[in-house]
C-alpha positions as a printed NumPy array, in Angstrom:
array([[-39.771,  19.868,   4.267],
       [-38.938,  20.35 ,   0.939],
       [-36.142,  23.081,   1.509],
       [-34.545,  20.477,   4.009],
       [-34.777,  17.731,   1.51 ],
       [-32.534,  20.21 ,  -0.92 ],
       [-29.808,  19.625,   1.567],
       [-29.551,  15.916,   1.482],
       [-26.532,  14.604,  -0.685],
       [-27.443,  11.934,  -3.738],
       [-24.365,  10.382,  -2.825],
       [-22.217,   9.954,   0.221],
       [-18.065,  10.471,  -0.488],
       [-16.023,   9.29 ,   2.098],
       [-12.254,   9.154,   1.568],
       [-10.638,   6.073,   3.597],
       [ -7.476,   3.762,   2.696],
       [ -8.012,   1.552,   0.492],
       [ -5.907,  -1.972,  -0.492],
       [ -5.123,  -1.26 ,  -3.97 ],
       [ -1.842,  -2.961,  -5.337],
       [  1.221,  -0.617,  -6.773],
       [  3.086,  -1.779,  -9.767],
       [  6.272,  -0.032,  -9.216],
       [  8.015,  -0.437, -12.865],
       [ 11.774,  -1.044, -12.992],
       [ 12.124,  -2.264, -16.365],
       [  9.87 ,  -0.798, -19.193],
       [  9.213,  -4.085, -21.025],
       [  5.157,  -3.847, -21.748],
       [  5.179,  -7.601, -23.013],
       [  7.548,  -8.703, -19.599],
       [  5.416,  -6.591, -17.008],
       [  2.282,  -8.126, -19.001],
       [  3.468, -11.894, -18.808],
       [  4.558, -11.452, -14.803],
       [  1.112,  -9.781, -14.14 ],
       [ -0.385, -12.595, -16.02 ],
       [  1.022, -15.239, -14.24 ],
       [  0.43 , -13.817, -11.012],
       [ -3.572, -13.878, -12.041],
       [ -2.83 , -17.766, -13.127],
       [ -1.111, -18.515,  -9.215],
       [ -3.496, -16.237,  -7.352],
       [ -7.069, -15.588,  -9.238],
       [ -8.866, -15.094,  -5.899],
       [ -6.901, -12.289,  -5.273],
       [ -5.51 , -10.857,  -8.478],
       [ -8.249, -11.096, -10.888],
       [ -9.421,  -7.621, -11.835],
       [ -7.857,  -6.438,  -9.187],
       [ -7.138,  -2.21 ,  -8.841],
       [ -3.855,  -1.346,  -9.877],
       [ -1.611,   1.903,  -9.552],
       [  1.246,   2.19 , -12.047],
       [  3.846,   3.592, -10.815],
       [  6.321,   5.319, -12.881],
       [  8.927,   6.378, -10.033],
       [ 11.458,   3.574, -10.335],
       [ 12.303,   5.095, -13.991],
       [ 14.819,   7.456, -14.941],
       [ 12.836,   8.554, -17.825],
       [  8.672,   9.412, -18.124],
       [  7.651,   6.751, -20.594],
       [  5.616,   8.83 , -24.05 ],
       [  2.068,   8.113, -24.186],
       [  2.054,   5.852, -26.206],
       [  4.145,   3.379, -24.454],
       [  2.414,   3.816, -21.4  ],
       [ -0.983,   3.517, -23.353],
       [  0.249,  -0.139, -24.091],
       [  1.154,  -0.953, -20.996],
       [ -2.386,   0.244, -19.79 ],
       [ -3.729,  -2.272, -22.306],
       [ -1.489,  -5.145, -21.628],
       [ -2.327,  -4.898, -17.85 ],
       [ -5.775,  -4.86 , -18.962],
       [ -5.574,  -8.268, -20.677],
       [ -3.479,  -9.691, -18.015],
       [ -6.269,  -9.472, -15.716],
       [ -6.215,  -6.376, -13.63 ],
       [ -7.106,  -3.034, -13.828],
       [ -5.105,  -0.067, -14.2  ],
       [ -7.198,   2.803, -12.004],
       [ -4.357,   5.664, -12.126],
       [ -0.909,   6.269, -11.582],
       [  1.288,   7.065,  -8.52 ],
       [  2.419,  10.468,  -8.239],
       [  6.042,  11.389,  -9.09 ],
       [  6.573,  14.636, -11.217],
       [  4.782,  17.208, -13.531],
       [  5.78 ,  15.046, -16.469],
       [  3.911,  11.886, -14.611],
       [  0.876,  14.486, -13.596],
       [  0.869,  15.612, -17.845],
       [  0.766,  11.691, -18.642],
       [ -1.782,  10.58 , -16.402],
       [ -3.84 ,  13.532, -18.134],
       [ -3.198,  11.95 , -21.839],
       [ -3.93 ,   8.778, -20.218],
       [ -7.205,   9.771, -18.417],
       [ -6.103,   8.138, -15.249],
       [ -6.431,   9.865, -12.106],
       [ -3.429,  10.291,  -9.525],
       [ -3.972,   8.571,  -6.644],
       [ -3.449,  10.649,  -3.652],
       [ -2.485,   8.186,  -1.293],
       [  0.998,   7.941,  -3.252],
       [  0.775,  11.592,  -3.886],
       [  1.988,  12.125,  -0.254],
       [  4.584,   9.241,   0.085],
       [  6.09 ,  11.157,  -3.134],
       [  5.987,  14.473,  -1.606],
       [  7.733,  13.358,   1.75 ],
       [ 10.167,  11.787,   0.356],
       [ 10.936,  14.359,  -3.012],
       [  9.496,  17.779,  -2.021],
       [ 12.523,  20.353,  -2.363],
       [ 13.611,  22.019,   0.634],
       [ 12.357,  25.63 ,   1.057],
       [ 14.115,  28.918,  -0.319],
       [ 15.536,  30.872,   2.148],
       [ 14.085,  34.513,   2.545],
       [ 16.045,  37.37 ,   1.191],
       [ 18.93 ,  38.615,   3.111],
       [ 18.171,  42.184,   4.289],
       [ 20.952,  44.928,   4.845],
       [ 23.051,  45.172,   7.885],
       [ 20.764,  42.148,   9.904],
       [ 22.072,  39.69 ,  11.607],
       [ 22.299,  36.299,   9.758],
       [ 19.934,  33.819,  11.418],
       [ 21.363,  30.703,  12.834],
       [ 21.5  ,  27.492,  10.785],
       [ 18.953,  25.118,  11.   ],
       [ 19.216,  21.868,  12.552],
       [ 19.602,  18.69 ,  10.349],
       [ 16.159,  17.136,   9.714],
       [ 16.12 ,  14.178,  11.477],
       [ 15.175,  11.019,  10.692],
       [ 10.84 ,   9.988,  10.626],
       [  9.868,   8.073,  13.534],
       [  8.51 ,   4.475,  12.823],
       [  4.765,   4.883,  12.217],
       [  3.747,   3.532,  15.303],
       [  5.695,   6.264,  17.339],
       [  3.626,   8.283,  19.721],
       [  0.041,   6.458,  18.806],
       [ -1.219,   4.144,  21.045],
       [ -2.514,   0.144,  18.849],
       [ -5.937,   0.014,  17.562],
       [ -7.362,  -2.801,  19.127],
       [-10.04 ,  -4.728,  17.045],
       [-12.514,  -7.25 ,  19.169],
       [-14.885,  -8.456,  17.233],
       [-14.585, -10.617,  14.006],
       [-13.417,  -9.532,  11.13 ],
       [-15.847, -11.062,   8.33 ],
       [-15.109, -11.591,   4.047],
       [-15.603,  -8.077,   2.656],
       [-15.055,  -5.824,   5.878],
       [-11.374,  -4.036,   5.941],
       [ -9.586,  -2.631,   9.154],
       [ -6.798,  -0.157,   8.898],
       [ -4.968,   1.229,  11.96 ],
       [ -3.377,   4.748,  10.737],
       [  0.307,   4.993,  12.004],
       [ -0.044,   2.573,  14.541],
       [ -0.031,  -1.093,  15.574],
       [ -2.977,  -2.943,  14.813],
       [ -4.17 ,  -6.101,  17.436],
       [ -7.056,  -8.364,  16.336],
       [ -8.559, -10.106,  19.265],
       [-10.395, -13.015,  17.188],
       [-10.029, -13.608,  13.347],
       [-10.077, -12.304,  10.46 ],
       [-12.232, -14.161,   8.094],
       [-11.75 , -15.321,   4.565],
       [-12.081, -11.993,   2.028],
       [-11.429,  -9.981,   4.659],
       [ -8.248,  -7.839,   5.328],
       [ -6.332,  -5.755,   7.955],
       [ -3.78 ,  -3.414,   7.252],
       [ -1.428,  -1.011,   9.368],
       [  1.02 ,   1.221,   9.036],
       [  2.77 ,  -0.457,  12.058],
       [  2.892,  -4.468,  13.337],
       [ -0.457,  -6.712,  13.444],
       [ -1.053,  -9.153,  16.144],
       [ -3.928, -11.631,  15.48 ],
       [ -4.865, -13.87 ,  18.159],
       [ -7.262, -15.855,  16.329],
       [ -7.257, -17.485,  12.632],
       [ -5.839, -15.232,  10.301],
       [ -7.98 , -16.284,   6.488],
       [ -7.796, -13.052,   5.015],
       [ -5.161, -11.012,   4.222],
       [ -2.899,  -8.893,   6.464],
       [ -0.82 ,  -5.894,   4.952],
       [  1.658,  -4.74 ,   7.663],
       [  4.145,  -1.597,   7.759],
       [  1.505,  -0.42 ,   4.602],
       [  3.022,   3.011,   4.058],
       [  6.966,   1.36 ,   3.802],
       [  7.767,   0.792,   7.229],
       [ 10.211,  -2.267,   6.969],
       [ 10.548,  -3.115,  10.605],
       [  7.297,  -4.262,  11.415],
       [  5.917,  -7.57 ,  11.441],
       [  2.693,  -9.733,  11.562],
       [  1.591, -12.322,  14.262],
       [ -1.107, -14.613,  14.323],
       [ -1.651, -17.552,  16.264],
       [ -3.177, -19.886,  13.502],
       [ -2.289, -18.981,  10.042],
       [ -4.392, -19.803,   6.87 ],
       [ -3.862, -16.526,   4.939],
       [ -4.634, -15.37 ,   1.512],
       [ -2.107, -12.744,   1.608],
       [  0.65 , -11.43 ,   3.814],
       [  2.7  ,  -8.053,   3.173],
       [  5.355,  -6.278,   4.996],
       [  6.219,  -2.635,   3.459],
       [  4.787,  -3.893,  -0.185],
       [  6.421,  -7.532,  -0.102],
       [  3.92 ,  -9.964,  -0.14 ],
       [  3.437, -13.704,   0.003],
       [  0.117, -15.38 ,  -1.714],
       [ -1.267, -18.64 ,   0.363],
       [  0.485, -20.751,  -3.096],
       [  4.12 , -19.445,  -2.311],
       [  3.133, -20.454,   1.372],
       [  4.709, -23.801,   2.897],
       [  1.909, -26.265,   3.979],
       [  3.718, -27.205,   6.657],
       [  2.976, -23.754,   7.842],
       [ -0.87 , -23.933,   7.688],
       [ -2.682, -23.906,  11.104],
       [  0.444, -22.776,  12.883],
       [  1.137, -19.99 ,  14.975],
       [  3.523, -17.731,  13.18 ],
       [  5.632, -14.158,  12.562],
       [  6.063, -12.799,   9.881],
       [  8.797, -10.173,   9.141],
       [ 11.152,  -8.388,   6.602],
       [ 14.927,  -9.992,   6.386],
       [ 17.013,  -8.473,   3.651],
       [ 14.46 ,  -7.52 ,   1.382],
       [ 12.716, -10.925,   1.586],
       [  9.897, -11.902,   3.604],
       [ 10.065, -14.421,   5.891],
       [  7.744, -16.381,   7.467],
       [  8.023, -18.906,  10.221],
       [  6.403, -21.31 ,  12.912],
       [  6.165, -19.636,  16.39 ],
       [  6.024, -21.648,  19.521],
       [  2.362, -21.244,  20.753]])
């Protein structure tokens, strides 16, 4: 019994996604990115208040020193959130999250590496062999939901519990409750009250949207832009709805039922 017992973990470590906000900075201004994060807190506390956030260096042209980023850790920090680690970009970003002492979060790890990993070096030419044919053009990724059938959700989902459909289209059959939240890499169809917060196209897939046939959300998101329930027309509340991407705005608007 004892020998068997030496097998059983302390601790169980599962790896899952998980809806943690991405600060992608354009402008290094610590006291400008402090103020916006700060007033974000101020319209949304429910939802932003010490909330997990990745700072993401990737919209630079230059690694900030560690210093500045040190104070932008800090500022964040009395803004209201959390800094938890940074998004993956280059050795330089891997060296500062070291000085730092912030992990990098693997989940941007791999959007980075899609979309900057250098292409292969070709093998050495050997003598008097026939040069291999070019390779085809890479084409272009298939939407996430290509090729995967929808994850269908029945039952309720309640304040606390998350559901994430992988590469795929996500349909709720009743609602999602208040502190709950549903995220897909594809489109989400809800056909009851949507309370929570739904996070469509999650890993940048612009063309999808969200449905729900009686809106009351926290939070909606398609491919990172998001809409809190105080930037939401009232008019809007109880309504069937779509949500989508238009130009780099999100739009959201009353469906017929």
């Amino acid at each position: 019994m004892s020998a068997q017992m030496d097998f059983e973990p302390a601790g169980e470590l599962k790896i899952g996604q998980v809806g943690i906000a991405n600060l992608r900075v354009r402008t290094l201004d610590v006291a400008r990115l402090a103020d916006e994060m700060r007033s974000r807190v101020q319209r949304a506390p429910n939802l932003f208040a010490r909330a997990a956030v990745v700072i993401d260096f990737g919209g630079l042209t230059r690694t900030p020193d560690v210093e500045t980023a040190r104070a932008l850790v800090d500022a964040l920090r009395g803004a209201g959130v959390l800094p938890v680690a940074l998004a993956y970009g280059t050795s330089e970003i891997e060296r500062l999250s070291e000085q730092l002492g912030l992990p990098l979060l693997a989940k941007f790890r791999a959007q980075y590496e899609r979309a900057e990993a250098a292409p292969a070096e070709a093998p050495p030419r050997r003598e008097r062999a026939p040069e291999p044919a070019p390779a085809p053009p890479p084409q272009p990724a298939p939407p996430a939901t290509a090729g995967q059938p929808g994850l269908v959700q029945a039952a309720p989902i309640r304040s606390g519990q998350q559901v994430y459909a992988d590469g795929r289209d996500l349909t709720v059959l009743s609602a999602v409750g208040a502190g709950a939240e549903v995220i897909a890499d594809g489109s989400i169809h809800i056909y009851g009250a949507l309370r929570g917060r739904a996070l469509a196209g999650a890993q940048g897939f612009e063309q999808a949207r969200i449905f729900c046939r009686e809106f009351h959300a926290e939070l909606v998101a398609i491919a990172g832009h998001y809409k809190v329930s105080e930037d939401i027309p009232a008019a809007l509340l109880g309504k069937p709805v779509q949500v989508w991407l238009e130009n780099g705005q999100l739009r959201i608007e009353a469906q017929d039922a």
